[in-house]
Structure formats: structure tokens, C-alpha cells
Backbone as CSV, one residue per row, in Angstrom:
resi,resn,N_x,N_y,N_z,CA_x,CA_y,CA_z,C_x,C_y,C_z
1,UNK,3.917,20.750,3.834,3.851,19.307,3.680,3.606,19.002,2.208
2,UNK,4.754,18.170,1.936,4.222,17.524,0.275,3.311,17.200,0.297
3,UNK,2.566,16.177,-0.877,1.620,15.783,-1.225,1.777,14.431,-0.854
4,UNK,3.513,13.944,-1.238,3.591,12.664,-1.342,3.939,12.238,0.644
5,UNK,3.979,13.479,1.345,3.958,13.167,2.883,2.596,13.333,3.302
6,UNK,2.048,14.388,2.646,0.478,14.000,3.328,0.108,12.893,3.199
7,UNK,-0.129,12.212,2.082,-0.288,10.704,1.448,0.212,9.751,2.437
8,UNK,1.707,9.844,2.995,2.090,8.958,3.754,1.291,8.572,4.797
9,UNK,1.416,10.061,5.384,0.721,10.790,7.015,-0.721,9.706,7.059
10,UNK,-1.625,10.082,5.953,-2.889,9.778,5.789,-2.750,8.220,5.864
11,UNK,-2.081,7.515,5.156,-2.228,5.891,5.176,-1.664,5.644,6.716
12,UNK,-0.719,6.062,6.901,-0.200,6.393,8.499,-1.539,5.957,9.370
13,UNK,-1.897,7.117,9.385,-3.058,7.948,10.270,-4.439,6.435,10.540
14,UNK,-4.573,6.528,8.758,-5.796,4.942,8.973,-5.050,4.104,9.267
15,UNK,-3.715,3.482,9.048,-3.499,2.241,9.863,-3.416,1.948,11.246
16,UNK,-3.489,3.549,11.869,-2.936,3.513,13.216,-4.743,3.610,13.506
17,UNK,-5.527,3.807,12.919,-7.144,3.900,13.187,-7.624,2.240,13.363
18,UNK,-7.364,1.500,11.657,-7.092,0.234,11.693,-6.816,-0.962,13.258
19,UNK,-5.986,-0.181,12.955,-5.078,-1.540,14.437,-6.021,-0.839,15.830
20,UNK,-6.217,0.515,15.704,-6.724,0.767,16.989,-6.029,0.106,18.339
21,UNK,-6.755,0.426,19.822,-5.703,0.397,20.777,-6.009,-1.238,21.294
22,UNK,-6.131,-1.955,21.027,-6.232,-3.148,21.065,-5.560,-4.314,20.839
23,UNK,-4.160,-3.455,19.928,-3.329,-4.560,19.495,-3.269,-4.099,17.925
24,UNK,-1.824,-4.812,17.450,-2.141,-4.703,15.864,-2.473,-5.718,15.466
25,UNK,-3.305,-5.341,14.159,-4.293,-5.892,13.318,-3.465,-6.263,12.413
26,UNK,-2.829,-7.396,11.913,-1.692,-7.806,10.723,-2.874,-8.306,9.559
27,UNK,-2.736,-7.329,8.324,-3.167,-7.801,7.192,-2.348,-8.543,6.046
28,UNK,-2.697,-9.337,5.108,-1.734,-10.164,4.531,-2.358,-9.132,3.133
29,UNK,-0.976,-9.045,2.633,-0.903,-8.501,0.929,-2.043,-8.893,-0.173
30,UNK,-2.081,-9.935,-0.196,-2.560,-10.901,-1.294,-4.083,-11.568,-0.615
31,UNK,-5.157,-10.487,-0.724,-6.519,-11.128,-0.142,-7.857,-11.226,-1.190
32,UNK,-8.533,-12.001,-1.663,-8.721,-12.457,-2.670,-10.038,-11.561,-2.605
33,UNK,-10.899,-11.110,-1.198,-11.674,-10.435,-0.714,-11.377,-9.056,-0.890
34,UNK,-10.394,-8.358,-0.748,-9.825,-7.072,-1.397,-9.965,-6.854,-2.884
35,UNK,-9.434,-8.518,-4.006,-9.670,-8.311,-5.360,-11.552,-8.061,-5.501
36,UNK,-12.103,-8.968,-4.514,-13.691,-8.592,-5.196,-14.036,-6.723,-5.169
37,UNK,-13.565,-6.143,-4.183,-14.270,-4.889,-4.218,-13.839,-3.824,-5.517
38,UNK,-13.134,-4.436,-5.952,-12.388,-3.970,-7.998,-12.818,-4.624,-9.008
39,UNK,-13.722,-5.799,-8.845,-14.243,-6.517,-9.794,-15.226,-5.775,-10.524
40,UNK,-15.997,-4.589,-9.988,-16.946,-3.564,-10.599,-16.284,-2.473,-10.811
41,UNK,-14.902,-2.030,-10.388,-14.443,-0.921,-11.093,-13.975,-0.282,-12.166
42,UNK,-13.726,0.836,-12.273,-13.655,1.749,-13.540,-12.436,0.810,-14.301
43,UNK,-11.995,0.729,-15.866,-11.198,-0.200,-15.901,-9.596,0.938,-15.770
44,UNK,-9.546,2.145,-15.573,-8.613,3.123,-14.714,-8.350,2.130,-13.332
45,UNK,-9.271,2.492,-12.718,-8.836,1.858,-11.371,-8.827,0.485,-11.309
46,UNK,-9.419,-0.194,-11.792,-8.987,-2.005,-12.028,-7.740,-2.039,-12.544
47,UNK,-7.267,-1.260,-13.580,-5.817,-1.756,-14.397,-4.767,-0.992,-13.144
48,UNK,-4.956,-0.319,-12.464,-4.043,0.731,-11.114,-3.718,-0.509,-9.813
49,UNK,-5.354,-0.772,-10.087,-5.243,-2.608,-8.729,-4.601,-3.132,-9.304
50,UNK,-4.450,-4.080,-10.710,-3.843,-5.098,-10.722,-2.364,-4.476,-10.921
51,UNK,-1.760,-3.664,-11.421,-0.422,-2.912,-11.686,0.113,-3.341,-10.301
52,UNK,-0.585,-2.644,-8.796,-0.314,-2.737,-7.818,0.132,-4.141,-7.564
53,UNK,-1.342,-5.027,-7.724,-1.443,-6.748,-6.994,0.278,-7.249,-7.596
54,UNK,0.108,-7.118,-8.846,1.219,-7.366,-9.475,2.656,-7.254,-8.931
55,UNK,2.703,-6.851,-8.491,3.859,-5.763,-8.039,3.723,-6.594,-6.460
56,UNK,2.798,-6.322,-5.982,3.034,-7.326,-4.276,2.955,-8.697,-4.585
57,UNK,2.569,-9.183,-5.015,2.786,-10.540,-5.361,4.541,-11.006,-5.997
58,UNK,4.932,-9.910,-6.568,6.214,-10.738,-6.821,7.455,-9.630,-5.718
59,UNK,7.291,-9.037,-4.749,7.654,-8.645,-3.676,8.261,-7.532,-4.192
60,UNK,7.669,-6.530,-5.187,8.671,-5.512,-5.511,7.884,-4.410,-4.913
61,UNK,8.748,-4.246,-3.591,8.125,-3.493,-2.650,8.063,-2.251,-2.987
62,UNK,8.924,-1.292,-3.879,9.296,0.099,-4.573,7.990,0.367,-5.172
63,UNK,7.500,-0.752,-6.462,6.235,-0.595,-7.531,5.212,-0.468,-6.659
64,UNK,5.551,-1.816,-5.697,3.805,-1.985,-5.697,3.076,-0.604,-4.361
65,UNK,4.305,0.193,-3.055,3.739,1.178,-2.381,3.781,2.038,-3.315
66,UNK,4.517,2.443,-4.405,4.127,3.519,-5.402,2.765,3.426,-6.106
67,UNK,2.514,2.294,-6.489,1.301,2.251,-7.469,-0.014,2.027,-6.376
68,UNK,0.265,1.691,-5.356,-0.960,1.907,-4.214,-0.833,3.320,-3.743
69,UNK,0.015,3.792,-3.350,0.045,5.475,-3.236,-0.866,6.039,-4.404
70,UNK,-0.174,5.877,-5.665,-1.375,6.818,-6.823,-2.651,6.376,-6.919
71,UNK,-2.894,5.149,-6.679,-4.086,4.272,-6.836,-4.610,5.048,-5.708
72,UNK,-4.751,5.380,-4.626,-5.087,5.822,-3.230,-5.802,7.248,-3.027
73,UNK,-5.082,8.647,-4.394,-4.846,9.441,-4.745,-6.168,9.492,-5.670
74,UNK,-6.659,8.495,-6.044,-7.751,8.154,-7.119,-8.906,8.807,-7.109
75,UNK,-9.697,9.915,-7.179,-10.961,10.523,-6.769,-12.217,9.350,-6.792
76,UNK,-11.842,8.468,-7.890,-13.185,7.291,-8.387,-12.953,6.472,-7.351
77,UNK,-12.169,6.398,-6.320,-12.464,5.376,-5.828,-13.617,5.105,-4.664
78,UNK,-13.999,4.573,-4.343,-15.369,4.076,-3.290,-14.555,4.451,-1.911
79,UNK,-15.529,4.322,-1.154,-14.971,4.193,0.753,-14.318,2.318,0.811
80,UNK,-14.813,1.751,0.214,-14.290,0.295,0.598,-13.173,-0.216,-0.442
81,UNK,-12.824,0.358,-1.609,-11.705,0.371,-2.262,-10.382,0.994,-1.617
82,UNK,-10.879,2.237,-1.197,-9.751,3.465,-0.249,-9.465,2.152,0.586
83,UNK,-10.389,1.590,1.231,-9.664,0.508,2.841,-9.036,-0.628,2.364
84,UNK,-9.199,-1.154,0.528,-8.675,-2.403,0.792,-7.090,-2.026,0.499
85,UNK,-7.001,-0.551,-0.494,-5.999,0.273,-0.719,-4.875,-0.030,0.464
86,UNK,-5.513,1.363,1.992,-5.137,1.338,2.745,-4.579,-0.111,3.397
87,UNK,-5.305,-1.106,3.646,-4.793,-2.660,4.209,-3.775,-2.721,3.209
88,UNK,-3.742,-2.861,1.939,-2.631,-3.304,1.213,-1.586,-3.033,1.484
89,UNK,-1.686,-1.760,1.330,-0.329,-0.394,1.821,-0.092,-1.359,2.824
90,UNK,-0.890,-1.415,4.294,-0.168,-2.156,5.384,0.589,-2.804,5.647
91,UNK,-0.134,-3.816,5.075,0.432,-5.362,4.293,2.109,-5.153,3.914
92,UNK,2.027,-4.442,3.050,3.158,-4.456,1.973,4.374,-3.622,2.865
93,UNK,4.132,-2.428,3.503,4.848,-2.215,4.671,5.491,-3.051,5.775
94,UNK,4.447,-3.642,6.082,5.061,-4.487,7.126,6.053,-5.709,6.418
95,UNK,5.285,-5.899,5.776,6.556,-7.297,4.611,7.684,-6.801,4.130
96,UNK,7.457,-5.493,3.660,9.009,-4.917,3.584,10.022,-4.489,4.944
97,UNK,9.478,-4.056,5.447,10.154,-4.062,7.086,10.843,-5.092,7.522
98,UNK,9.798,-6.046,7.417,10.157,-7.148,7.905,11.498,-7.964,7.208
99,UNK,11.094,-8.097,6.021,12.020,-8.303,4.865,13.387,-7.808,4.916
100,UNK,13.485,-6.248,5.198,14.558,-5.423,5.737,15.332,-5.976,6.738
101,UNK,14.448,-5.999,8.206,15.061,-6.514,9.151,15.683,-7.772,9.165
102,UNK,15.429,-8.752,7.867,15.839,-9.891,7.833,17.034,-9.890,7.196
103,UNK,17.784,-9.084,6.410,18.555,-9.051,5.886,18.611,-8.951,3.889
104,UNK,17.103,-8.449,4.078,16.902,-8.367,2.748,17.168,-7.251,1.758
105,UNK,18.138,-6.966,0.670,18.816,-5.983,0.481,17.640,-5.139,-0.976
106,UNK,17.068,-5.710,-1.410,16.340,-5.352,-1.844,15.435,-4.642,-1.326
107,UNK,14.376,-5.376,-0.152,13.665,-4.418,1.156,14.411,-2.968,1.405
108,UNK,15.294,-3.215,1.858,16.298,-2.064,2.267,16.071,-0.943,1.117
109,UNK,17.150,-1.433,-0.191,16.273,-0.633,-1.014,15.660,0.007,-1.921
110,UNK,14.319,-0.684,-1.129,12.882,-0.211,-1.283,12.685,0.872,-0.535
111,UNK,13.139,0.757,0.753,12.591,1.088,1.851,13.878,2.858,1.213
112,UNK,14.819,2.966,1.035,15.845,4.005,0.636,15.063,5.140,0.066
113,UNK,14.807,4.331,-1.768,14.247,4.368,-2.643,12.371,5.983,-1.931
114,UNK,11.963,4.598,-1.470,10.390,5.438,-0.941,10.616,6.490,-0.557
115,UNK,11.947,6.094,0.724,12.052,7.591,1.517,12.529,8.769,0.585
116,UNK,13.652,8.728,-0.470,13.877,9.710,-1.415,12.652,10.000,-1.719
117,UNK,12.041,9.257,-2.526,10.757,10.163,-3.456,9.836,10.580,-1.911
118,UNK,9.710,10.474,-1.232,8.655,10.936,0.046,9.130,12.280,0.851
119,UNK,10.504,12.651,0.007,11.170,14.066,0.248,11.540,14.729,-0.583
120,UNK,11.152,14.774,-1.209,10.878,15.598,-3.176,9.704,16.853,-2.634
């Protein structure tokens, strides 16, 4: 297993922990409560968040699961940074999916794009 499939597996793994058997849990990209838990971080991992925020906010779905993947990868990060990480990832998954399924050719690919580098 790569590194960059364990990585997957693992955000995988907590979202499917996340949603638990109850139903899924839909997180939105852009939560202003996610920016506070980076407001005390290293300015490494603050400049990795906003690279990311950046990047989901203007829907470039390629940057912003890449730069949450390395951001994720981060040893400095806290247990409650890793989760707002993880939700993001979610977030940004499901909006690209979704995006995809809508006819969005960019989504698409994104979605191409990930899978190449996620088989390297």
C-alpha cells in the first residue's frame, strides 16, 4: 500500500467512523469553527490551512484534497486539527462528487487527476 492510499484508506476509515451507523453526517467545506482550531497554530500548519481553505473556497477540488492530504500527513498537528482536516476532506469530497454527478467537467477532472496521483 502507498502512502498516498494509506492516506486515502485512513480519511476513508474516519469518515466512515464520523457518519457512524446512524446516517450520514454532511459537513460543509467552509466552517468558520474549523478556522478557530488553527488560529494557535504553528505558522507551517496555519499557512498549509489557509493554502487548503483557499483552494475550497474557490472550488479547486485537485489543490485543495491535495493540500489537506499533506496538511493531514503533518506530525504538529493536534487530535482536533487532524478532525477539522478530516471533515474538510469530507466536505470537499462530497462537493466534488456531487459537482461531478452534475455535470461538472472540472469535478470530473479533479476527481481523474486524484485518482492518478493515488496510484503512483
Amino acid at each position: 500500500m502507498t502512502l498516498n492510499t494509506g492516506i486515502l484508506a485512513c480519511v476513508a476509515a474516519v469518515s466512515l467512523l464520523v457518519s457512524g451507523c446512524g446516517g450520514e453526517k454532511k459537513f460543509t467545506a467552509v466552517d468558520p469553527a474549523r478556522d478557530k482550531v488553527f488560529a494557535s497554530a504553528t505558522a507551517e500548519v496555519k499557512g498549509q490551512w489557509d493554502q487548503a481553505m483557499g483552494a475550497v473556497k474557490s472550488n479547486d477540488y485537485f489543490t485543495a484534497t491535495m493540500s489537506l492530504k499533506g496538511l493531514f500527513q503533518n506530525p504538529a498537528l493536534t487530535p482536533d486539527q487532524k478532525k477539522a482536516v478530516t471533515e474538510t476532506a469530507q466536505a470537499v469530497s462530497d462537493n466534488m462528487y456531487e459537482a461531478a454527478n452534475k455535470g461538472d467537467a472540472s469535478a470530473k477532472d479533479a476527481i481523474t487527476a486524484i485518482r492518478a496521483t493515488s496510484q503512483r
